[in-house]
C-alpha positions as CSV (number, residue, x, y, z in Angstrom):
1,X,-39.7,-17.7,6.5
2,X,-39.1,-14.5,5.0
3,X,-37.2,-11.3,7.0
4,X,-39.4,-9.8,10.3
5,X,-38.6,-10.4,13.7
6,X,-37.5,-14.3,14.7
7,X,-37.6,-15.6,18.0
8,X,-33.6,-16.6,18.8
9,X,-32.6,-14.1,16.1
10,X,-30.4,-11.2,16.5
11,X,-27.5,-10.6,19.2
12,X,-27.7,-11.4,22.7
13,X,-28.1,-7.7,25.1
14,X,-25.2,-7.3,27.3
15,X,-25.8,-6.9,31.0
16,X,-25.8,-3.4,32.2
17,X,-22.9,-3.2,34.0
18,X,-20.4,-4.6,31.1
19,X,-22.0,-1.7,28.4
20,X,-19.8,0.5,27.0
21,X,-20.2,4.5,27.9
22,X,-19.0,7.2,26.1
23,X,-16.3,9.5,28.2
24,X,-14.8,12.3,26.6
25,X,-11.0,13.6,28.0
26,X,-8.6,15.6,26.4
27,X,-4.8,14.2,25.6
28,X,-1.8,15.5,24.8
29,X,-1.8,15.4,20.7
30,X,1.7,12.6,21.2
31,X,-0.3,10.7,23.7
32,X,-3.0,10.4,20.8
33,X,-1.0,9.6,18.3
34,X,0.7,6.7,20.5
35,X,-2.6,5.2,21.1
36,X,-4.1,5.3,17.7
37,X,-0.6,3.3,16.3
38,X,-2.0,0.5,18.8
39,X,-5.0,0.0,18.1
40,X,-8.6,1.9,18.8
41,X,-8.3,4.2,21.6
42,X,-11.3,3.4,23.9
43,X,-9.9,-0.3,23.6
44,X,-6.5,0.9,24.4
45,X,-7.6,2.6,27.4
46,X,-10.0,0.0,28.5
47,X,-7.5,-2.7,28.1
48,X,-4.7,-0.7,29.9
49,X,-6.9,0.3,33.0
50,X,-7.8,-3.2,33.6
51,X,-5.0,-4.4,33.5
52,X,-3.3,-2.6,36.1
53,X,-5.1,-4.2,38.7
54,X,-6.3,-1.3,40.8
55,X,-10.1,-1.5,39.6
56,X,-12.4,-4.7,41.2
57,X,-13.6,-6.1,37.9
58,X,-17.0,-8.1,37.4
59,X,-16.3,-11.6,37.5
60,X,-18.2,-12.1,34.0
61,X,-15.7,-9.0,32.6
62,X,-13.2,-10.4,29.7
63,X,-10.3,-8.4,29.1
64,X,-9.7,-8.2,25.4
65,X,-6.0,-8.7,23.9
């Protein structure tokens, strides 16, 4: 079998409610250098806010470390 479209093939589709959206905010230029030294930002962020257990999270939401 040679390339085309395979049944099973390719990545799994997220549910809706655990895709990523695209928010633009505007930081102080020391709050975004602080972020980029640890790690990606929207990661940083994400990570941060769900950690601080004030948001209900989806019970099939992973927090990644």
């Amino acid at each position: 079998m040679r390339g085309g479209k395979r049944s099973g093939a390719g990545r799994r589709k997220k549910p809706e409610h655990l895709r990523r959206e695209v928010v633009t905010i505007r930081l102080p230029n020391w709050m975004i250098v602080q972020l980029r030294n640890q790690g990606e930002i929207g990661y940083v962020i994400e990570n941060y806010l769900a950690k601080m257990d004030e948001l209900d999270l989806p019970d099939d939401y992973s927090i990644h470390y």
